[in-house]
C-alpha positions in Angstrom: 0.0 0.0 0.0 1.4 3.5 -0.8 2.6 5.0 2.1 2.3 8.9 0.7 -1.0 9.2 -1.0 -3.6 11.8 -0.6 -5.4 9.5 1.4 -9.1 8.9 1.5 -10.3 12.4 0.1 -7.6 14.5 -0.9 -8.1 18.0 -3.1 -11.1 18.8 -4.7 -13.0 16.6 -2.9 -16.0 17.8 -0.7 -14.9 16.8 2.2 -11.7 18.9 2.3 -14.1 22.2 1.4 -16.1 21.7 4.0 -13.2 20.4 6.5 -11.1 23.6 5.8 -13.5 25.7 7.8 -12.5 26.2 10.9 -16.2 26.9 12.1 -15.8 23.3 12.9 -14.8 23.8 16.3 -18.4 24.6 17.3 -19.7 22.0 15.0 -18.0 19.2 16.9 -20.0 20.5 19.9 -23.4 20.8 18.5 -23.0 17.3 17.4 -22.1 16.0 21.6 -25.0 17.8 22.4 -27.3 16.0 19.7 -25.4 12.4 20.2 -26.3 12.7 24.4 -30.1 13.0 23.3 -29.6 9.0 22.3 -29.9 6.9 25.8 -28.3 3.9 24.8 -25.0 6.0 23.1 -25.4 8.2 26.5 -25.0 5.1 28.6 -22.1 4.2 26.9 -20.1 7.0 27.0 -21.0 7.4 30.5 -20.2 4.5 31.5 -16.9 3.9 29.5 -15.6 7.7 29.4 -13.3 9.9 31.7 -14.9 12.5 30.0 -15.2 14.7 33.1 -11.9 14.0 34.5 -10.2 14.9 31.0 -13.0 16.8 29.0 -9.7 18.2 27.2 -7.7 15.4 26.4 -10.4 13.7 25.2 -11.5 16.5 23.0 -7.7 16.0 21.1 -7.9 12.7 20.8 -11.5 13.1 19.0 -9.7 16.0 16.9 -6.9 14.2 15.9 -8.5 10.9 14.9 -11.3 13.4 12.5 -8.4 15.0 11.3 -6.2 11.4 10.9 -9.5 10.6 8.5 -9.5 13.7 7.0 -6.2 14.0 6.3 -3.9 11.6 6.5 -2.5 9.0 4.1 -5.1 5.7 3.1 -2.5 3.9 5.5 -2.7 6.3 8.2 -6.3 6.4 8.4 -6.8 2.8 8.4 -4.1 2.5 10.8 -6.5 5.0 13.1 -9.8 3.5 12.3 -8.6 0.1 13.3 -7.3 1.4 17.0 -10.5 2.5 17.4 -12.5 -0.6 17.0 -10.0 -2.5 18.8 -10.6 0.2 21.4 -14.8 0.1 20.8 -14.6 -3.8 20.5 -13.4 -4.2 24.7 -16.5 -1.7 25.5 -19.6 -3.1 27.4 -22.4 -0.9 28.8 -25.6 -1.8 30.7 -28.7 -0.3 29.2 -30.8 2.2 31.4 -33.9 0.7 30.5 -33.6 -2.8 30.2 -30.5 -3.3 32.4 -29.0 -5.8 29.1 -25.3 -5.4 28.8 -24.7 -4.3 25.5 -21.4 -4.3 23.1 -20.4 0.1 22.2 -20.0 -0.9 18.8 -23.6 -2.0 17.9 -23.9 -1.0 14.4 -27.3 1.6 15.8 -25.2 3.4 18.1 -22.1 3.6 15.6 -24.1 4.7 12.8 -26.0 7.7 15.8 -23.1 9.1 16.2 -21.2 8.8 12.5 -24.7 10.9 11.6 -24.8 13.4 14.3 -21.3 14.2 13.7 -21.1 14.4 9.6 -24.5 16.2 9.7 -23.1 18.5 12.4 -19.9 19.3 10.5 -22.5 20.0 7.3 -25.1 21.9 8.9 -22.9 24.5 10.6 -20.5 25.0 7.5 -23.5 26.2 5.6 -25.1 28.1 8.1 -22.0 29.9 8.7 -22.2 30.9 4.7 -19.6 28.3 3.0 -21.3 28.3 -0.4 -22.7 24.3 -1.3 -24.4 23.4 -4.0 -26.9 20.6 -3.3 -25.2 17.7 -5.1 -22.0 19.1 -3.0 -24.1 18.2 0.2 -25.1 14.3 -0.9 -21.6 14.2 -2.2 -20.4 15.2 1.4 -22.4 12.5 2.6 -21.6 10.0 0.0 -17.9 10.2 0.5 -18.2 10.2 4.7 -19.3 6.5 4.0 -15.7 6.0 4.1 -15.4 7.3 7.0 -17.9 5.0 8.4 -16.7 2.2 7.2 -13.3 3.2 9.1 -15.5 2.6 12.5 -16.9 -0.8 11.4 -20.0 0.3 9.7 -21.7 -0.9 6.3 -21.3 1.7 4.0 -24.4 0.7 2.5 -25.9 1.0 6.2 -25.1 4.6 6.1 -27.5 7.8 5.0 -25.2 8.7 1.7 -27.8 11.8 0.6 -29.4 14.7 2.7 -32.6 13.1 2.1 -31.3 10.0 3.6 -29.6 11.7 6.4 -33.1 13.6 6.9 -35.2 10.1 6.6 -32.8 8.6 9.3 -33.6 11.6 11.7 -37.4 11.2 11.1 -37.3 7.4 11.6 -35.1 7.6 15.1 -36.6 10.7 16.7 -38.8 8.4 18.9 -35.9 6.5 20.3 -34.7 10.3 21.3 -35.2 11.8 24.9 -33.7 13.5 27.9 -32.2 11.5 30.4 -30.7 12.5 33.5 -27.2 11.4 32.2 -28.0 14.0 28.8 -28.9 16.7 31.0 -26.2 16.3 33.0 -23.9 16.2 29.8 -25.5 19.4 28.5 -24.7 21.1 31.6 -21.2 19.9 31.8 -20.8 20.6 27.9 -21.8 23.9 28.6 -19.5 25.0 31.4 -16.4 22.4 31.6 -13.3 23.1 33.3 -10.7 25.2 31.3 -7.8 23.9 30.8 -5.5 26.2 33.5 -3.8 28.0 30.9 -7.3 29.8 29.8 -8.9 29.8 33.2 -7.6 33.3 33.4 -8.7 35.7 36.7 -11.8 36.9 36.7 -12.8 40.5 38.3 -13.3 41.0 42.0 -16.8 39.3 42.7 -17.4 37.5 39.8 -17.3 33.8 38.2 -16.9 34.4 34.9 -13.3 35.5 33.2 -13.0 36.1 29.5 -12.1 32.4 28.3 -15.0 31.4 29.8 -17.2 33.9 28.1 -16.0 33.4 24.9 -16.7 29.8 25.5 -20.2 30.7 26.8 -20.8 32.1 23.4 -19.3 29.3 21.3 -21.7 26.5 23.6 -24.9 28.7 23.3 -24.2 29.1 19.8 -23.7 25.1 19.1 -26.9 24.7 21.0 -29.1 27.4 19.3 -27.8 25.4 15.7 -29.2 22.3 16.8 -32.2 21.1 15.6 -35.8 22.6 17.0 -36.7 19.0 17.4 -33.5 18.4 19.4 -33.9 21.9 21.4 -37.1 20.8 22.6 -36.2 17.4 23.5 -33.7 19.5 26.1 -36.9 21.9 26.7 -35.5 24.8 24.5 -37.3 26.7 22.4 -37.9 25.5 19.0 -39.0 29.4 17.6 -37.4 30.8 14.5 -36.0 33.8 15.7 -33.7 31.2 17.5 -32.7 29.6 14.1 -32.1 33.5 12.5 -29.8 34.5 15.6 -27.7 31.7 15.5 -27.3 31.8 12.0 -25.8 35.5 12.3 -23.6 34.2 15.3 -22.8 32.1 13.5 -21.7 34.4 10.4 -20.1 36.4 12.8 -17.8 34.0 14.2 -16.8 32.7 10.8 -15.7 35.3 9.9 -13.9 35.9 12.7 -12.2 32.8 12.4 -11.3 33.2 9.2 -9.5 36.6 9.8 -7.0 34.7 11.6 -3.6 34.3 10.1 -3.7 30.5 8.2 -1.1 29.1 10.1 -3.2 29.3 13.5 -6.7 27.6 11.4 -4.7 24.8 10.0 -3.2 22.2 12.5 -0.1 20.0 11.5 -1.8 17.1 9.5 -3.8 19.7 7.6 -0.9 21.3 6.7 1.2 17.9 5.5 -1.7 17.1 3.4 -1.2 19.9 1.7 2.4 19.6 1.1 1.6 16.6 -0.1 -1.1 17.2 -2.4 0.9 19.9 -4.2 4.1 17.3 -4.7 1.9 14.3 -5.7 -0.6 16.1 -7.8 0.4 16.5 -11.6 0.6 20.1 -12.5 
């Protein structure tokens, strides 16, 4: 297997458009927020996760095995995908309901969260104004099938069209509610520990410094793009002058984002894809 190719994806594909955006940051948490709405993938993670102990490290290790996929060789991201069902595959959980012990890498609960996270990525990208045509949208989802087959999952088991992706919503809404363990991960989502570097002072008399507004404002925003179904699952308001003002925050913040210089968007494997791309692609 070649050892230097432009791995799954590479330029021109959808997949890198969207992926470039570094709106994604709040993407990632809109889809957490969606995925804890799923009891049985709650359980889970609950039960299986340091989450709250290292809320951080375990947010790199989910960056860098999105951004392995996204960007790595065809070995490296097979190399990644394979760790991670080894790592899935060891996983039991006992359901809430029933009180069955269940396997985490049940093709339902993979498949939740491959969805909630691709849709996620979509969603926000386009709300935040990157410019996609429709068939740009089924392509995205057509080429994250091999992604999911990475995690285990059929790619033929996987919504490959927005009206797929939009079917699969309809047909597992009814599976969907708020547990205890959701709300719990909602609040914790929404006010985590900062890492000590950005838990800077606050003023005399007060909780809140300006790391943890800023991430105030990133978490409301990820919420307010979910769903109205979903924000009334967690007893939010499902109006659409809550769609229109995230949608500007949104806006806002991408272009924010994008103002920075390139070399604080991109991280390292992002950038070697790149170098990559230009040496293997013929001029």
């Amino acid at each position: 297997m070649d050892s230097d190719d432009l791995g799954l994806f590479g330029p021109g594909s959808v997949t890198w458009k969207v992926h470039e955006e570094p709106i994604l940051i709040v993407a990632g948490l809109r889809s957490l927020y969606l995925q804890a709405l799923h009891p049985r993938a709650m359980a889970g993670v609950a039960q299986n996760s340091n989450y709250r102990t290292d809320a951080w490290g375990r947010l790199v290790r989910t960056a860098t095995y999105v951004a392995t996929t996204i960007y790595g060789t065809t070995a490296e991201a097979e190399a990644a995908g394979a760790r991670l069902r080894r790592l899935h595959g060891r996983m039991r959980a006992t359901d809430p309901d029933t009180g069955e012990e269940f396997r985490i890498d049940e093709p339902e609960l993979l498949r939740w969260v491959h969805v909630t996270e691709v849709e996620s990525f979509l969603s926000t990208a386009r709300r935040a104004g990157l410019p996609l045509t429709d068939a740009e949208v089924d392509g995205y989802y057509t080429e994250q099938r091999r992604a999911a087959a990475l995690v285990g999952l059929d790619p033929a088991d996987v919504p490959g069209t927005a009206a797929e992706v939009a079917d699969y919503y309809r047909q597992i809404r009814p599976a969907l509610r708020m547990t205890r363990e959701a709300a719990e991960t909602a609040v914790f989502l929404t006010a985590p520990p900062l890492p000590w570097k950005l838990n800077l002072p606050a003023r005399v008399g007060m909780n809140l410094g300006p790391a943890r507004l800023a991430y105030f404002g990133v978490a409301g925003t990820a919420f307010a793009l979910l769903p109205p179904w979903a924000r009334r699952l967690y007893g939010g308001l499902g109006l659409p002058t809550t769609e229109l003002s995230a949608d500007l925050t949104v806006r806002a913040l991408r272009l924010a984002l994008t103002a920075l210089p390139q070399r604080w968007r991109e991280g390292p494997l992002q950038q070697a894809a790149k170098e990559r791309a230009a040496r293997l692609t013929p001029r």
